[in-house]
Each structure stands twice: as C-alpha cells, then as structure tokens.
C-alpha positions, 0 to 999 in steps of 0.5 A: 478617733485617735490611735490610742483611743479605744471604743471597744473596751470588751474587745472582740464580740460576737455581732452580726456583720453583712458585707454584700448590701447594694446600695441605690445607683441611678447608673448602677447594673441590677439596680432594683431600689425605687429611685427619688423623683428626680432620679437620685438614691433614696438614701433617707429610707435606704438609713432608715432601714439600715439603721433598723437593722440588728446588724453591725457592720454592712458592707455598702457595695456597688459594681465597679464603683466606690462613689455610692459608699461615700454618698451613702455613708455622709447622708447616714451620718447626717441622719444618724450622728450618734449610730454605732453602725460601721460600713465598708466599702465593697466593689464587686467586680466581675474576672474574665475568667469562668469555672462554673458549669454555666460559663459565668464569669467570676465575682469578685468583692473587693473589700477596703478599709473603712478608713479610705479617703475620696482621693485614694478611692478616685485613684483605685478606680482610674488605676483599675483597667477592665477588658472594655475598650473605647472606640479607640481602643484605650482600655477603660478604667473604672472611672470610665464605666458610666453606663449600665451596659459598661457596668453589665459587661466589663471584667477585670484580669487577676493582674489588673487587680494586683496591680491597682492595688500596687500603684493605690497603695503601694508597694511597701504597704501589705495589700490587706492593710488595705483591701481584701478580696472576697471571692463568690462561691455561690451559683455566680461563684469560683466552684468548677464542675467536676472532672474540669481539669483546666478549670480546677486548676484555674478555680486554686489560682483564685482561691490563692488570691483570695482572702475569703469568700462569699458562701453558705454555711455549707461552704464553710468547711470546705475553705477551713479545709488546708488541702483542699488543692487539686494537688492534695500535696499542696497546702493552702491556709483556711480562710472565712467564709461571708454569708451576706444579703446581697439587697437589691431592692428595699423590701430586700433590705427590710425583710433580709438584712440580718435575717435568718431565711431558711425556706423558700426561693430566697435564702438568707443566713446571718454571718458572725464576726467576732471582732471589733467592727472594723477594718482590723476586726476583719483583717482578723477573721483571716488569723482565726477564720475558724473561731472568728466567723460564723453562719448560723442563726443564733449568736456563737459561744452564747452563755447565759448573761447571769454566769457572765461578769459583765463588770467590777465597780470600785469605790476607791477611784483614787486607787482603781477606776471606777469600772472595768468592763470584760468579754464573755470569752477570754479576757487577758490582763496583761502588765509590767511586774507590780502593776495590779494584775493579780490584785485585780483578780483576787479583789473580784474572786473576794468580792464573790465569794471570799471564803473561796479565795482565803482557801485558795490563797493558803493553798496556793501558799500566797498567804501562810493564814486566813489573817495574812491572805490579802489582794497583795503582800503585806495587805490582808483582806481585813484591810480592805474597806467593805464594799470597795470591790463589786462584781455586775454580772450580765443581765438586767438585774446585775444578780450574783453568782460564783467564780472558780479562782485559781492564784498563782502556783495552784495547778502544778500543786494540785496534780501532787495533791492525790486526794484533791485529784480524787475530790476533783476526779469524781464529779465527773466520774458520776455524771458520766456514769450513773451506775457507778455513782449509785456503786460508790454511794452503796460502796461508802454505806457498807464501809461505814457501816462496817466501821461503825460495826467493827469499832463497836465489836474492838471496843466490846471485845477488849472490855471482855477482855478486862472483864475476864481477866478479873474473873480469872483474877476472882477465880485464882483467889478462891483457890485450888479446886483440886486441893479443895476437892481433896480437903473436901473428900478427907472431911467426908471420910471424916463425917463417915467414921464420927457418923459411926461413934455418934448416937445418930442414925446414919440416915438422920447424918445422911438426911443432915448433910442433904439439908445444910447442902440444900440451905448452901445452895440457897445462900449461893443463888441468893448471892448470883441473884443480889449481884444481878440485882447490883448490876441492874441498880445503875438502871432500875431504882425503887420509885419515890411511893414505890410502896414496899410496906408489909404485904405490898411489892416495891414499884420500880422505874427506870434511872435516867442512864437507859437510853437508846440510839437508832443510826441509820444508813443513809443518814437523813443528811444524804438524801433529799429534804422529805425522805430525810423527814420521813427518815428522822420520824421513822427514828424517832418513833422507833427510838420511843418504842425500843426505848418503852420496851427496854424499860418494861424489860429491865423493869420486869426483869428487877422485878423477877430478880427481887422475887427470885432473891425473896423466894431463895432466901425463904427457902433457906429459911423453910430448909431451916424450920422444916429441919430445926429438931434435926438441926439442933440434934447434930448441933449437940454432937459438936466435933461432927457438927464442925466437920459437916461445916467445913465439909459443906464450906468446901462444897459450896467453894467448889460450888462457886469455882464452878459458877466463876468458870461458867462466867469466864466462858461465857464472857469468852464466848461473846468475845469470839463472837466479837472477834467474828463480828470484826472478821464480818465488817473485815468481809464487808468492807472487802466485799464493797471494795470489789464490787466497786471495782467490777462495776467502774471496770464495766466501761471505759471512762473518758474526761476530754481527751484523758481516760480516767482510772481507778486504783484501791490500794493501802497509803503508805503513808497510812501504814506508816502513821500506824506503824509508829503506834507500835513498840519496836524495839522487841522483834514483833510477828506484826512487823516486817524487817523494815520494822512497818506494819505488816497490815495484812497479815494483822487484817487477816488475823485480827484476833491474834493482834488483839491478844497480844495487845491486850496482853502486853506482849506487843507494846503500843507507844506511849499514851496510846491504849492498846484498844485505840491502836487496835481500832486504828489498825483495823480500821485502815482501809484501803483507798480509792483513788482516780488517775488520769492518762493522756498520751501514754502519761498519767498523774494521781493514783498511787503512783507518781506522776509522768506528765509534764508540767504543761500536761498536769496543768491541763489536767488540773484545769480539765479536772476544776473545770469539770467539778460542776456542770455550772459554766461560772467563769474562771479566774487563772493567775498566771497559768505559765508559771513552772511551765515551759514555752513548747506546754504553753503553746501545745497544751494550754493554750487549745485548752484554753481556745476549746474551754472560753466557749462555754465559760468566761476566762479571766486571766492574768499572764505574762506570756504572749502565747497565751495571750495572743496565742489563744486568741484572747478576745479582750487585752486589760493592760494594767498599770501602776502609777509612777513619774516614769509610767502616769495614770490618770488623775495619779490613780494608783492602778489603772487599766485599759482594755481593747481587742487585739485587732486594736493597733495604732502607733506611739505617740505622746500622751500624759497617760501611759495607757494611752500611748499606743494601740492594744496590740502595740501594748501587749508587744511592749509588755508580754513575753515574746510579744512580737514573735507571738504575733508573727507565729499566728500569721506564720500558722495560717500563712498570712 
C-alpha cells in the first residue's frame, strides 16, 4: 500500500484484536497443535480457523522466534488473498528476573511492526543474547535456540533486550516506531507478593520498560493508575492492558479466539482496540490507553446503527465525490479556508431536516432570511438541486433520522439568549425530576387560567365602566332630585288649598291623586319592562309562524348571536390522544347542554317579560275604567286637574332618579366584583408562583457537572416595553422618578390604576386604549427562568454572565445536548470561534472526549486541540480544487479521510489529498498541528 493511500476511510474503530495466539512449531516449547504427517505446521486448518474468526488483528506468537510469523502468514495469503485480516509478529520471551510468589521468571512479548522484513527479524534474533551458554561458553542468540529444552530454559536480561532493539533498528529511530514490549501481569506475570520490598522495587523497573501489558480486565485500572510506584511520589504514565487467548492447541483457537469465556478452568475475555488495525493502530493505544483499549464482552461506545450516519451520497460528482464515509465517534473535518468544510456539513444538516438548518443559519446570522441561508455565501438553499445530498444512516435499510446542527458562532450566542437558555434548560430539568415537571404543568395551567380570568374581568370591568358613565350622564339629565322634590312639595301644597275651593270632597282629591300615582307607576314598570325586552331582542326574536293572533301568544326563538364556549384546562392539545377525545366530547356535549338551557332561559325570560309588560299596561288601563267617573269629575275642575299632572310628572321624575341610581349601583357592584376577580387571578398567579418555588427548592438539580437554578423575577425589559405605554409628561403616582413603571404598586392596587385610566387622569399613549394598556400591565408576569454554575460562575437567569467563553460553550453544548434523550448526532462548526486556546483544551475538548461516546460527532475545525486533542476517531481532510491544490478529475470539492495513527511521508502526486498520511495533513493544515501532536505524547509521557 502506498504512504498516502488510505484503507481505513472511517479511521479508528472499535474491533476485536488478540496479540497472544501460538502459532504450530515443530520445534517450539508448549507446542500442543496436532502436527502434519510429516511433522510440519498444519497451517491449512491453523487459516482456516483463524480466518473464521470474528477478530481482527492476531498477534501470531512463538517463543524466542520470529520464523513461525512469517511462514504463517505466506501460507494465509496464499489461502486467503482477499482477507482484511492483520498479524503482528509477537516474541514471547522469558526475563531472568522473578517477582511472583511462585519464582517464575517474567514473561515478556515483544511485539513488532507488521512491516518487519525476513532480514531485519534474522537480525533481531541473532542480536538477542539469552543467559543459555554453549559448551564453549559463547552466549547464544536466538537463532541458536534449536531445540525445546533451549527454548524451555533460555531467559534474557532487560539490557539484552534494549540493546537488540539499538543494534536492529538503531539508534535514531524511537524503539516504538518498531517494537513494543508487552509484559505478562497474569500468574506468569511481573506482580510481586506483598511486603517483597526488593522485589516491588524490581516489579517498577519493568514496568518502566514496558509499554503495556498482558492482563485481565481486572488489571486494567491498576496500570491506568499514574501512581502506582512503590514510591507513590513517583509518576509513571498509564498504559493498556491486552487481554489475549494465549491458543496452544486447535480446539483453543476454535473455542477462544475472540470469545468471551467467564466461567470455568479456562477463562477467556475479548480485548478491544479502537484503531486502524495496524502497527500505528497500536503505537496509538499507548497515547489514549484509557479510551483505546477495552475488555469486555460487547463492543465499547456501541449505538444504535440507526442514530449513526453511516454515509452521505452526492449526485453531483463533478462538484462533491460521490460518497464520504464517517465513524460512529468523533469525525474532524479538517481544511484550508474555503475548501468546503462547513458547505459539507450544512449539505447533511439540509438533507435531513432542512427547515432545522434555515432556523439555525438565521440564528446563528450566517444568512440575514430563509431566502438567503444557503450551503454558502451567495448560494441559497433554492439553488441547490433536489436530491444532490443524501444522508445513509447505519443499518441494513439506511432509514432517516435527525441531526443536531450547530453553524459557526451559535454557542457563544446562545448563553445570551435567556429564554433559549431556559427552553434549553428544562428538558432535563423534567426528566430528572418528575415532581417538578407534573409543578411546572400545574404552575403553567393555574397562570393561564388567571390570565384568561384576569383579561375577562379587565375587559368587563371598563365595559361597566363606560356603562355607568352613561347612566350618570342619563341621571344628570333627568335634573336635580332635590329641586325637583321641592317643586314636587310646592305643588302639593298647591293640590291642598284648590282641593279646599273645589266642589270635591277631600277624600274623592285623596283617592284621585291614589289613581294617577297608581296609572304612573304602571307606565314606569312598563317602560323598565320594553327596555329589557330591547335588550334581549338582539337574542330572542318572534318565530316566523309565531302566531300572536287575537287570543294566541307569540312563540319566541332564539337569534343566532347566542352561543357558548366551554374552555378547558388542560386543553385537549396537552394531553395524550384518547384523553384528549374524551376531553373535546365532554366539551361538546356540554357545549349543547348549556347551549339548550341558555335558550330555554332566554326564551322563558322574553316570554315572562312580554307577560309582565301586557299585564302593566292593562293594569293602567283597569286603574283608568275602574276610576273613569272620578277621572272625568277632576278633569272638569281644570286648574286642580294641571297641578295634580304636574305634581304627579314630579313624582314619576323622582321615581326614575331612583330606578337610575339603583341601575348605577348595581353596575358598580359588579364592577367591584371585577375588581376581586382581578385581585383573584393576581393571587393565583402568585400562589403558583411560590409553590413552583418551593417544590424546584425540594432538591438540588445537577446537569453534568453544572448545578442548575432557578430565578422568578419581572424582565426589565418588560416593565420597560409597558412603560412606554404610558404619558409621562405629567408626574404619575404609577411611575418611579426614573419615570418607569412601578408595577408592583399597580399589581397591588389594581383598581386605583384602572380608574385613573379609565378616567383620564393617567394618559396612555397614542393608539393605545386605556383597557389594552391596563390588560397589558396587569398581565405581566414574572418570569421563570434557569441558570447554570460551574465552578463558582453562572450564566442564564437575570443576571449576566461570569463565565468565560469556553465555559458558556460548554454550557451551551451540555444544554442542546441534553434537550432530548435521543443520542442523534452532532454536527458543530467551527466550536473554537471567539474561544481561547486554554477553554479549547481545558473545557471542550474533554466535553467532547466524554460525549462521542454516546453520540456521533461530527465536526468541522481549524484547531488541532480539538482535533488531536480529543482523539478524533476520523480526520476528513477538505479540498477545493485549484492549479496549486488538484482534485480528482477537477472536482471542486473533494475530501479524504483516515485515522490519525495514519501517518506517511510527502511525496509527489497529482492529487493533492494524496500527498502525505492523514497525520502528515492535519500537522500541515490544523492550528498548531504539530505542537497538538507532541502535547498528547508530552501527557502521557510517551
């Protein structure tokens, strides 16, 4: 394979390795394989179960000997010419140095490159002194160890391990570029028994010269463990722990290689890698031994294939290649300016959902509208051809799913976005805390309903308002009773001393001032009757065959402006599909029942009125022809006649004056009772308010490592926007000398405020009605809002933020992250923008190491500590085309992606992405690339 060809486009995968199977030797110690007739290795059935295997990487070992590992690996090839499998060559060798309880001497496995050659293998091995002697006392090699009593007896010295290593493959070159040592840790391992001082001291000499070691899963934290010295002051670096097979026999290859055996005699437990399955895939694990290597049954960071994009397709390959592959983990495009990095991510954020990735291109003010926001500037979404971009999620059946798309300059914006914050806050506020979910649901019910109660009663309140006004304007115009009263009094005197000069009796006078006084009340009901009868005309008319023929009562119906509306809380919307059935029909069918008896109740009451008007307009009439003679008697005497008129025109003024002030007060009284109903919903809201407090106060809320709060409090720049709504030119008791609205003194005394709207003496501004302002005022609720504090800071509430940028970033990627319980990936751009180097390393990118293993990352940068330094598992290096820079075929854009354990050097190419290794790309490309790369072997102290 060429240096810049790249086999492993997804990078760095999780697979199955084995670096401890035994191969067949005809000379070898503990070899248990059945042999040929001819005494040679089976290697037919050796590939065969090999091959069968579900493992990746095998690491093809013999003792002292390297020859077995090329002989074997020929007779695969030959077999199996198309097999993705890879073998390392492992040399298991024996120290003359013991640490265990038993006295064994140490084992050793020297693990070489997959790209050692016959010569330099032959020249390890003669190089590679052991403590076995000839007959004449020469020290043998390796090579000298023929038969299996050598091979059963022969140690090596640390020194003459280091020293092979020097004279192989010399000094200039790093001895992991091309051997790594594996120490056992098992029974036949390095572990000293306890209270063996010179021993332990021993034990940390051989752990420094090793790079890993051979183990159960159980070792795995003690070798991650930095201080695990006998001098706990001491620092050593963590280093992987190899679980492998160790196969002898043929029924061990069949029934362990790869297998997960727990129980009995024989354990066996798989070993992951996440790496290419090479030499470099290894060389890796010693960088991130934490997140590189496990052991464990099941595969690590496993997600569900359909939350994985597997691939994008492009339909336009003379623009984009027709398909990119990505890694379920983190995925870093990478590129020089303009080389179509983001354009790559906007086309798959598009492709699934693109409403999703307008919205946050406006937001993110990458486009200033819908019609401008596009995959780049000057090139809109409706540009772009249907079907040029589609997404392949994992699975057989490539599916469609959603994507969490945050472009360039998003996460610093959100943190100043309170009620995004807040939006963003309370997903996981509910799921941690069920109780102050099912508070904040009634807390929402209660303060729609007092607003719904509180606008209804505003509204009524200044329509009585306007109500009375006019009947105090009627009651002014019907004069003064006091004056009338007294014209009233003089005329009765009057009637008293013409009563005396009249041919009339006192008691006929007495009994005729009686009637008129009777046929006046008569013809007052009758006009407070025909004005409630005008009232309820607008919803009670006569029916078409209504009768009303001589004898026959008039039928009524009712108009078509009676109606009725039933609201309820929850509203069916807020509740799951058969309740919120059952909710509308409950609705509808006490719609028609309130809705049968309203009509019934204003027909009845037509009815009853049209009765109670006939019956006081015969009644006057009866007063009349019971009374005609003393009628027509007093009719004669005409000066006492008139003054009995006037006297009576009097009482029925007064009369009227009475009914209008009875009117007023009881439009007042429901007016107050307006006022307590606002006073109510004023109460209730407070109420749900406090209550919602005292039960978020129950316990303490965490997200990651943020503790998260709440604050109820009125915006600012609410009472701000009301404020305006308000004349201030005049000094106002509802204003503060700063001239804003004092809106708790109004909220506490909400009539006051009413009246003075109502009457003019606060003014509203132009266009403004003095009962929309007065809603508007008394409405305003406080808000609810959440806040997060990480270490001592805190961004969101009310007040503004003490983060730093890296940590708001982090914050604003904990909150979008944790909106859903749905790992669908993330596609970030560029998250270092407005960001510093010290919050990339320190804040983003462990955020980023600890969340690509439940999700998929997908992002672009320009920073190699995010990178490299969060151990991205796939590298897309970007390109646009250029006479400087080709592509393929002069496609514009065109990527190429690898791992970055994928390293090889520049050479000549007529494509530029094929120039130099992955690694060699992201150095030339990224930030900082090359000091990102020694920071992580300066960390673990490689």
């Amino acid at each position: 394979m060429s240096s810049y060809e790249v086999e492993y486009a997804r990078g760095s995968e999780w697979r199955k390795w084995d670096l401890h199977v035994h191969v067949p030797s005809a000379t070898g110690a503990e070899n248990r394989y059945t042999m040929l007739p001819n005494g040679e290795p089976d290697w037919d059935r050796f590939s065969t179960l090999v091959e069968a295997s579900d493992v990746a990487v095998v690491g093809i070992t013999d003792y002292f000997n390297l020859d077995r590992y090329f002989d074997f690996v020929a007779a695969f090839r030959l077999k199996y010419p198309t097999s993705d499998k890879r073998f390392l060559p492992n040399m298991e060798v024996r120290l003359n140095e013991a640490v265990n309880k038993a006295g064994e001497e140490v084992n050793l496995h020297l693990i070489f490159s997959d790209s050692l050659t016959v010569d330099d293998a032959d020249r390890f091995m003669r190089s590679l002194r052991t403590e076995l002697h000839t007959s004449d006392d020469r020290q043998m090699s390796c090579r000298d160890l023929k038969t299996a009593e050598h091979l059963g007896s022969a140690t090596v010295t640390r020194k003459a391990i280091a020293d092979a290593i020097r004279d192989t493959f010399g000094m200039k070159n790093d001895q992991q570029d091309s051997v790594l040592i594996l120490t056992s840790a098992k029974g036949d391992g390095m572990r000293p028994q306890r209270g063996a001082k010179r021993k332990a001291n021993l034990t940390d000499e051989i752990d420094k010269m090793s790079d890993g070691f051979f183990g159960r899963s159980t070792s795995s934290e003690y070798f991650l463990n930095t201080s695990r010295l006998e001098n706990e002051h001491d620092e050593i670096r963590a280093k992987p722990v190899f679980s492998g097979c160790d196969a002898h026999t043929f029924d061990d290859l069949k029934d362990r290689l790869g297998k997960s055996i727990l129980d009995g005699p024989n354990q066996t437990e798989v070993t992951w890698v996440k790496a290419d399955p090479t030499f470099s895939g290894l060389r890796q694990t010693l960088i991130e031994p934490l997140d590189r290597v496990r052991i464990q049954p099941t595969m690590p960071d496993s997600k569900e294939p359909y939350n994985v994009i597997s691939s994008v397709s492009f339909s336009d390959t003379s623009t984009f290649p027709a398909e990119i592959k990505f890694n379920q983990n983190l995925c870093s495009i990478i590129g020089s300016r303009s080389s179509g990095k983001s354009s790559l991510l906007a086309y798959i954020s598009h492709a699934v959902d693109p409403q999703l990735t307008v919205e946050q291109q406006i937001a993110a003010r990458i486009a200033s509208n819908s019609e401008a926001a596009g995959p780049a500037a000057g090139y809109s979404w409706s540009q772009v051809p249907a079907g040029t971009c589609q997404v392949n999620w994992g699975g057989t059946s490539g599916g469609s799913g959603q994507v969490i798309y945050i472009p360039q300059n998003s996460l610093y914006a959100i943190s100043e976005r309170p009620d995004e914050i807040t939006q963003k806050i309370k997903p996981a506020l509910f799921r941690d805390d069920a109780e102050f979910r099912a508070a904040t649901e009634r807390a929402t019910a209660d303060l729609e309903s007092a607003d719904s109660a509180m606008e209804h009663a505003i509204k009524l309140w200044f329509d009585l308002s306007l109500k009375i006004e006019k009947a105090e304007q009627d009651l002014r115009s019907m004069g003064d009773p006091d004056g009338i009263a007294a014209v009233r009094d003089e005329l009765a005197a009057e009637i008293n001393k013409l009563r005396d000069e009249s041919s009339l009796t006192p008691e006929q006078v007495q009994q005729y001032e009686k009637v008129i006084q009777a046929i006046a009340t008569s013809r007052v009901q009758a006009a407070e009757i025909e004005e409630k009868i005008r009232q309820l005309s607008v919803y009670v008319e006569p029916q078409a065959d209504g009768g009303n023929s001589a004898g026959q009562l008039q039928n009524w119906a009712v108009t078509e402006a009676v109606g009725v509306q039933v609201e309820t809380i929850p509203i069916p919307s807020d509740v799951h599909q058969t309740l919120a059935t059952e909710i509308t029909n409950l609705v509808l069918s006490t719609r028609e029942s309130i809705l049968e008896s309203l009509s019934n109740l204003l027909v009845n009451a037509r009815t009853q009125l049209e009765a109670d008007l006939r019956e006081a307009r015969l009644s006057g009439q009866r007063l009349e022809a019971e009374n005609a003679d003393l009628i027509a008697m007093n009719a004669m005497n005409a000066e006492l006649d008139s003054v009995v008129q006037r006297h009576q025109n009097q009482v029925e003024a007064l009369k009227r004056i009475e009914v209008q002030k009875d009117a007023i007060l009881r439009l007042a009284a429901q007016q107050a009772e307006s006022v307590n109903a606002v006073k109510g919903s004023l109460g209730t809201r407070n109420d749900a308010l406090a209550t919602l407090r005292t039960v978020f106060d129950r316990r303490r809320h965490e997200l990651d490592e943020m503790v998260l709060g709440m604050e109820i409090s009125l915006n600012p720049d609410t009472v701000e926007a009301l404020s305006q709504d308000l004349h201030k030119q005049n000094k106002s008791p509802f204003l503060t000398e700063d001239k804003v609205l004092d809106l708790a003194h109004v909220q506490a005394n909400p009539e006051v405020f009413m009246r003075a709207l109502s009457s003019g003496t606060q003014k509203v501004k132009q266009g403004r009605s003095p009962a929309d302002v007065a809603t508007a005022v008394l409405q305003a609720t406080p808000e609810v809002r959440y806040f997060a504090e990480l270490d001592g800071d805190r961004v969101g509430g009310f007040a503004v933020s003490t983060m730093t940028p890296g940590k708001q970033a982090l914050f604003a990627l904990t909150l979008i992250l944790n909106e859903s319980t749905d790992k669908w990936p993330l596609l970030i751009d560029q998250p270092e923008d407005d960001l510093d180097s010290r919050s990339i390393f320190e804040q983003i990118v462990p955020y980023l190491v600890k969340r690509k293993s439940d999700r998929q990352i997908i992002m672009v940068t320009h920073d190699a500590n995010l990178a490299v330094g969060a151990d991205s598992e796939q590298i897309i290096v970007a390109n646009r085309h250029g006479d400087d820079r080709p592509n393929a075929n002069g496609r514009t854009f065109d990527y190429r992606s690898g791992s970055l354990e994928h390293s090889g050097p520049m050479i000549d190419h007529a494509e530029a992405l094929k120039v130099c290794g992955t690694r060699e790309h992201a150095c030339l490309i990224l930030d900082g690339g090359e000091d990102a790369f020694r920071k992580r072997r300066q960390k673990y102290q490689i």
